[in-house]
C-alpha positions as CSV (number, residue, x, y, z in Angstrom):
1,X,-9.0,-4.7,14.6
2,X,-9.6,-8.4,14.6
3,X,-11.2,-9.6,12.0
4,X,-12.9,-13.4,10.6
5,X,-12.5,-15.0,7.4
6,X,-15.5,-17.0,7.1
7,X,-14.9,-20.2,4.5
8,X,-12.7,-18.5,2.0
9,X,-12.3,-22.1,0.6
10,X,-10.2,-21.7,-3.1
11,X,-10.6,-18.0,-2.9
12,X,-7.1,-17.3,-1.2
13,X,-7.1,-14.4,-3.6
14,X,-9.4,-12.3,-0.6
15,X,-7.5,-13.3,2.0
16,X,-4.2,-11.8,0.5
17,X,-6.0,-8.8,-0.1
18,X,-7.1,-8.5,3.8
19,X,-3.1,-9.7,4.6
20,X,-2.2,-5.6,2.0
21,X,-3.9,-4.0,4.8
22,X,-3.4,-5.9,7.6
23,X,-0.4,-2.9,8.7
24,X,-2.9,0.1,7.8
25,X,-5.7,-1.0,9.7
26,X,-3.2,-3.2,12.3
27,X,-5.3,-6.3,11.6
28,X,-5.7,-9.7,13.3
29,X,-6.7,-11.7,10.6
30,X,-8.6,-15.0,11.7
31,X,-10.0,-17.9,9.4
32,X,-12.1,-20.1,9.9
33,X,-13.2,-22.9,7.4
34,X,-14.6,-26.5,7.3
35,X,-11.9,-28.0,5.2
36,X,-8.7,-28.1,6.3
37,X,-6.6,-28.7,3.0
38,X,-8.1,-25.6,1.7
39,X,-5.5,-23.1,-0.4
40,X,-6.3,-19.8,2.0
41,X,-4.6,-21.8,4.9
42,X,-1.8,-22.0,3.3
43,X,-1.2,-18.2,2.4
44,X,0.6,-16.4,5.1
45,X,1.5,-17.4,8.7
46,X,0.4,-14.3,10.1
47,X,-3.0,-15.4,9.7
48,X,-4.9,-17.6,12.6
49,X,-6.7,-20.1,10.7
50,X,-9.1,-22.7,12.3
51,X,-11.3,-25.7,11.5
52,X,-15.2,-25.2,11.7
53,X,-18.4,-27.1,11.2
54,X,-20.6,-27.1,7.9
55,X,-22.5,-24.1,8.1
56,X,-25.6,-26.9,7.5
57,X,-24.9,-28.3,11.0
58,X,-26.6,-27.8,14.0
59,X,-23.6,-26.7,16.0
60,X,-22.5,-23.7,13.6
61,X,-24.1,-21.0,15.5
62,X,-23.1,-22.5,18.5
63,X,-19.4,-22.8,17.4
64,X,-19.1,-19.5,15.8
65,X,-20.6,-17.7,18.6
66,X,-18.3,-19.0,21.6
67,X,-15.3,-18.7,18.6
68,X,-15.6,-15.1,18.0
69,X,-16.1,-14.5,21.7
70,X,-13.3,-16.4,22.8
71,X,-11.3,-15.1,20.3
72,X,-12.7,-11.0,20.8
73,X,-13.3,-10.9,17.0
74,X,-14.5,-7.1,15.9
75,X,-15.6,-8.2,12.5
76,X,-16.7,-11.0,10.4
77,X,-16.9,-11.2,6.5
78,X,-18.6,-13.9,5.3
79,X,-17.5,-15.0,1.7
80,X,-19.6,-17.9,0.5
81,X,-22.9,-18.3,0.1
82,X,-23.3,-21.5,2.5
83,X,-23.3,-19.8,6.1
84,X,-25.3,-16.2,4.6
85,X,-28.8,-16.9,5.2
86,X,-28.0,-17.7,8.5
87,X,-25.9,-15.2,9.5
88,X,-27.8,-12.6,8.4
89,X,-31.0,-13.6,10.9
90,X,-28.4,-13.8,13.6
91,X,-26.8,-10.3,12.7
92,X,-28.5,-7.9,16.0
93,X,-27.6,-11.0,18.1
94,X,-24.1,-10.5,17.3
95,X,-24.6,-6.8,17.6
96,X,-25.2,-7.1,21.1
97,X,-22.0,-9.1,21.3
98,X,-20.3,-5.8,19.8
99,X,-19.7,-7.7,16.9
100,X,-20.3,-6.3,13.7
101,X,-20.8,-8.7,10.4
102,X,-20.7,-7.2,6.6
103,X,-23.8,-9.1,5.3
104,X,-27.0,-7.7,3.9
105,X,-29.9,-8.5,5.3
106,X,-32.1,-12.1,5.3
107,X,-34.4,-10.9,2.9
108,X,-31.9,-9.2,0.6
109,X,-30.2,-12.7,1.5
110,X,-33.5,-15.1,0.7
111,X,-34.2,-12.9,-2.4
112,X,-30.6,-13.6,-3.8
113,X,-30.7,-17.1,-3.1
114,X,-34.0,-18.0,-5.0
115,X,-33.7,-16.9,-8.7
116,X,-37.4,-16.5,-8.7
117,X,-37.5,-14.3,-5.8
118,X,-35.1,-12.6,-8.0
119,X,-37.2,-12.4,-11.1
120,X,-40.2,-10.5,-9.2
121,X,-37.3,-8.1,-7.5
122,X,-36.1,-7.2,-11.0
123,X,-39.7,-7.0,-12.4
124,X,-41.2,-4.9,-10.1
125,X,-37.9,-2.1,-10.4
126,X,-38.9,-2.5,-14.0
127,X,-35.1,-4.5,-14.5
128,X,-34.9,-6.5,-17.9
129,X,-34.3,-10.2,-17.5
130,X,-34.6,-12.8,-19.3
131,X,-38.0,-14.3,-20.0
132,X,-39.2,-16.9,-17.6
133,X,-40.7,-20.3,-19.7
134,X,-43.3,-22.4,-18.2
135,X,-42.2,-26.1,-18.6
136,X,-46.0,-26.7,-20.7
137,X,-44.7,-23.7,-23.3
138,X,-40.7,-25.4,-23.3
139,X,-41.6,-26.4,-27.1
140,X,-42.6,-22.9,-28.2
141,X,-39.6,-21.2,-26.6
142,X,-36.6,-22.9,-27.6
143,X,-34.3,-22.8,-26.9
144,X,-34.3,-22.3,-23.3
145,X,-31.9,-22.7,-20.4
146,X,-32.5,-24.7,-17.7
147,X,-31.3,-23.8,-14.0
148,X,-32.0,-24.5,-10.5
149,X,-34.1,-22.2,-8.5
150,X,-31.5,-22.2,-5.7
151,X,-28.6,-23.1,-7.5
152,X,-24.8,-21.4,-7.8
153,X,-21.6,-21.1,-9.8
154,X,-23.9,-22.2,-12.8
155,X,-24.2,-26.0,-11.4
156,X,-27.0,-28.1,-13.0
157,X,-27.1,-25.5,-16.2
158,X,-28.1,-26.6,-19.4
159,X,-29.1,-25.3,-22.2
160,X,-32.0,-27.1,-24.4
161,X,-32.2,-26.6,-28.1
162,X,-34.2,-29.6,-29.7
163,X,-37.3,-30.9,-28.2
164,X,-35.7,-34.3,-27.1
165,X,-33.7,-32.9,-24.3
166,X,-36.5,-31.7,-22.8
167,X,-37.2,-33.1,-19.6
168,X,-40.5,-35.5,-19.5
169,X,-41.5,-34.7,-16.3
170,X,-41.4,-31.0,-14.3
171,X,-39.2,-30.8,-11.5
172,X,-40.0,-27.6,-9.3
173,X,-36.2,-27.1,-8.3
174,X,-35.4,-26.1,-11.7
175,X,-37.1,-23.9,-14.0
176,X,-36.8,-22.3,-17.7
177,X,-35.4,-18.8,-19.1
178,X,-35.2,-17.7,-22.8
179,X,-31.5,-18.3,-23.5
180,X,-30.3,-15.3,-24.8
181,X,-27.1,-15.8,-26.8
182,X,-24.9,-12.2,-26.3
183,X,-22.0,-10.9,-24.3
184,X,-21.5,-11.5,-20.9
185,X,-21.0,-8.7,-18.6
186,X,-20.2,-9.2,-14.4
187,X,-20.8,-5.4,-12.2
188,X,-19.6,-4.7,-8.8
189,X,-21.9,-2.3,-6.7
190,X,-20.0,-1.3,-3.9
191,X,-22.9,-0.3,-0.9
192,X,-22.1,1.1,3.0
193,X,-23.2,-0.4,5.8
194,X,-26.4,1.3,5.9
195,X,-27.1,0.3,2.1
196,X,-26.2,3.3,0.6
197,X,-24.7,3.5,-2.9
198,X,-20.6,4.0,-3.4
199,X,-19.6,2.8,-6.6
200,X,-19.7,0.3,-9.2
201,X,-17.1,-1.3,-11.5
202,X,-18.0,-3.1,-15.1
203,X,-16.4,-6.4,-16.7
204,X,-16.6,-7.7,-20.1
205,X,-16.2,-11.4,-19.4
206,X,-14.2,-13.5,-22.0
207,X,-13.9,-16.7,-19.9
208,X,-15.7,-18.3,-16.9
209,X,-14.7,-21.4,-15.0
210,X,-16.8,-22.8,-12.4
211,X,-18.4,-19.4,-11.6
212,X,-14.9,-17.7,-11.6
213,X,-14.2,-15.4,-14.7
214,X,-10.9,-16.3,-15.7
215,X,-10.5,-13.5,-18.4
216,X,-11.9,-10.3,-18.3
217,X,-12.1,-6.9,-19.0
218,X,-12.6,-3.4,-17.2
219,X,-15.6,-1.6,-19.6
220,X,-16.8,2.2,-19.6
221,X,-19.5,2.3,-16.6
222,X,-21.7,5.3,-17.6
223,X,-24.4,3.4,-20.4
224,X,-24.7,1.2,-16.8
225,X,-25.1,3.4,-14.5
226,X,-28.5,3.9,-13.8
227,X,-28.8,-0.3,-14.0
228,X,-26.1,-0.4,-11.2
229,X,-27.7,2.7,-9.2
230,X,-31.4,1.3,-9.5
231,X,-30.2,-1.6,-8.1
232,X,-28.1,-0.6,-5.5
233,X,-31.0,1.7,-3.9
234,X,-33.9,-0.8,-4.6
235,X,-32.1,-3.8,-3.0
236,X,-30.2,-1.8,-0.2
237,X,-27.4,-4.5,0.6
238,X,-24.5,-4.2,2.5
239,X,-21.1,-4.1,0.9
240,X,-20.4,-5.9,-2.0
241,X,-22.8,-7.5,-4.7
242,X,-22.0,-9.3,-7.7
243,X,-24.2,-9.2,-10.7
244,X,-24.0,-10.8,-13.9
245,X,-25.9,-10.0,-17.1
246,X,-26.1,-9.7,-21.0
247,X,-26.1,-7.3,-23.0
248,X,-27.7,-7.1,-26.3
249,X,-29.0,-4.2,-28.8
250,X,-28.3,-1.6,-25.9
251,X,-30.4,-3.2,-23.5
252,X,-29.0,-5.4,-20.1
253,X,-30.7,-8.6,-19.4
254,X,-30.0,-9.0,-15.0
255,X,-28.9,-12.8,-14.8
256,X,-27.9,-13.3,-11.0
257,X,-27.8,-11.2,-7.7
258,X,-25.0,-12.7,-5.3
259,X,-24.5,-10.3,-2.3
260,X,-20.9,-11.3,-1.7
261,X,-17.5,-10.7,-3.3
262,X,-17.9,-12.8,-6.2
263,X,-15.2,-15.3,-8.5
264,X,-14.8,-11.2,-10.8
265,X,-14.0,-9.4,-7.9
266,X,-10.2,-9.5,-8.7
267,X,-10.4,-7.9,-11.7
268,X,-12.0,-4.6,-9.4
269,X,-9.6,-5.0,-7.1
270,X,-6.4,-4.8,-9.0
271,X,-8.0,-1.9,-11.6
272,X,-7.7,-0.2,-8.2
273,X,-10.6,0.0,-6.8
274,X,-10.4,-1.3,-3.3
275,X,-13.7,-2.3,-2.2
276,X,-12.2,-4.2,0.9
277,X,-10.4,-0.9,2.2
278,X,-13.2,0.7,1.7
279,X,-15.6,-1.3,4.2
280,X,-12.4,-0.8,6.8
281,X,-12.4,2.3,6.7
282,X,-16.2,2.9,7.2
283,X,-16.3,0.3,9.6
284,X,-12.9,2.3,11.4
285,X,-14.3,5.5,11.5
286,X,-18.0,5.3,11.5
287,X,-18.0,8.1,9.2
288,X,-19.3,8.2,4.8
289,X,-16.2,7.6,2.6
290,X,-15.3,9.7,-0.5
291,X,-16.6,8.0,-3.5
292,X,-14.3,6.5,-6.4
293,X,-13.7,8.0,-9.5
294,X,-16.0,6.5,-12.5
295,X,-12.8,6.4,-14.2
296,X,-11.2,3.6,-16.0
297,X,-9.0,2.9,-19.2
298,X,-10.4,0.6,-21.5
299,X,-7.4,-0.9,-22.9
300,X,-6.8,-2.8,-19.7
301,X,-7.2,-5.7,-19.8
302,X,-6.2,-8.6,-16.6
303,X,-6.4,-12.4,-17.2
C-alpha cells in the first residue's frame, strides 16, 4: 500500500507511528511538505519525502494530483488543517483516480474551521458550550475570552478581565465567549470511513504548548460517553477528531472540533489504542473492525 503524508511539519511523532506498521501493512510511505527543514524528513530513510507548494497556492491541486499519479499513491492522510478544506471538495475527483483520502467531508470541514459554525452545530445537538458575548454586552460579561473565528492552536487568544482591555472597535474575525475557568479535558473519537462511530479515548490535560498537550492524562470514558457518541453520529466525520473542552460541576462545555489527529493524539496512541491501524485495516479489507475496549487505568499517566 502506498501511502502520503500530507505536511506533517513538527509532528514527526505520526509519521513514526505509520514507519510501526509500515511491515504489517507492507507500506510505501511518501511525504510530502512545503518546508524542507521540517523534523518528519529527518525520521527514517525508508520514507520518500518531497517538497510541495503552500496548500494556499494556485498550483497545489495541480501538484498533488500529477504527484500521487506519478507516484501510484493508494492513500492520502492529510494532517494539518492548511490543505483540508480543499481536499475534502476534491475527494470523488480523486476517487475516480482510485485514490482514497481519510478526510471528512467539506462541510464537516467548513463547520470545524469556523468556531461559529461550530457554536450553532453544538446548539442545535443540544451540546453545552460556552456562552457566546456580543462585543456591545463585553462590559456585563467579564470576563471573557477573545478568539478568532477561524483561528488554531489558540493563536490570537486572550483573555479580558477589566474593561480597559477591551477592544474599542469590533473586529468581525474575532469574537467573545464567557471564559470559563475549570479543567481542561482533550477526547479522541475514532469514526470509519463511512462516519460511523468506533471509539473514543479521554485526556486530563495538565500542560499545553502551542496547541500540543505536553502533559496529560488517560481519564475514565463512561461519564463522556454519550458527549463523544452524540457527537460522533451528529457530525459523521471520517477518522479521527480531536475535541477539547471543560468540565465543570458535572457538566462538559465543547471548546473546539478539529477533524484531524490533533497535538493529544500521542497520549491515545501509546495507551494502546491505535487509531492509525485501525483506518489500515478498514481501508485493507473493506470490511467493519472490532471495536476497542472502553478500558483504561487511571494511574497512567505519559508526559
Amino acid at each position: 500500500m502506498k501511502i502520503l503524508l500530507l505536511n506533517p511539519g513538527r509532528r514527526d511523532y505520526l509519521v513514526k507511528y505509520f514507519l510501526d506498521l509500515s511491515n504489517k501493512f507492507n507500506l510505501k510511505i511518501f511525504i510530502l511538505d512545503s518546508d524542507k527543514n521540517i523534523p518528519s524528513f529527518k525520521i527514517s530513510k525508508k520514507t520518500k519525502n518531497f517538497i510541495c507548494p503552500r496548500a494556499n497556492k494556485k498550483n497545489y491541486l495541480y501538484f498533488l494530483k500529477n504527484f500521487v499519479k506519478r507516484n501510484r499513491i493508494n492513500v492520502i492522510f492529510p494532517l494539518s488543517e492548511h490543505e483540508m478544506f480543499k481536499l475534502s471538495k476534491e475527494k470523488k475527483i480523486f476517487k475516480k483516480m482510485g485514490i482514497n483520502i481519510v478526510i471528512s467531508d467539506s462541510k464537516v470541514i467548513s463547520l470545524c474551521k469556523n468556531k461559529l459554525k461550530t457554536y450553532d452545530f453544538l446548539k442545535q445537538n443540544k451540546i453545552m458550550f460556552p456562552k457566546i458575548v456580543k462585543f456591545k454586552e463585553l462590559k456585563k460579561n467579564l470576563p471573557v475570552i477573545k478568539k478568532e473565528v477561524r483561528g488554531n492552536s489558540s493563536k490570537n487568544q486572550m483573555i479580558i478581565n477589566s474593561i480597559d482591555q477591551i477592544p474599542k472597535i469590533e473586529n468581525k474575525n474575532f469574537f467573545f465567549q464567557k471564559y470559563i475557568k475549570s479543567e481542561e479535558f482533550g477526547m479522541d473519537i475514532l469514526n470509519d470511513l463511512n462516519g460511523n462511530f468506533i471509539h473514543f479515548c479521554v485526556k486530563k490535560k495538565y500542560q499545553i504548548r502551542a496547541g500540543d498537550t505536553d502533559k496529560a492524562k488517560i481519564v475514565n470514558p463512561k461519564k463522556f460517553s454519550k458527549l463523544a457518541y452524540k457527537i460522533s453520529s451528529s457530525l459523521n466525520h471520517i477518522g479521527n477528531l480531536d475535541i477539547d473542552f471543560m468540565y465543570r460541576n458535572k457538566k462538559a462545555y465543547v471548546l473546539d472540533l478539529n477533524p484531524r489527529f490533533g497535538g493529544g493524539y500521542p497520549f491515545t496512541h501509546e495507551y494502546g489504542y491505535n487509531y492509525i491501524e485501525r483506518i489500515l485495516e478498514i481501508l485493507k479489507t473493506r470490511k467493519k473492525f472490532k471495536k476497542f475496549k472502553l478500558f483504561v487505568n487511571n494511574n497512567n499517566l505519559f508526559s
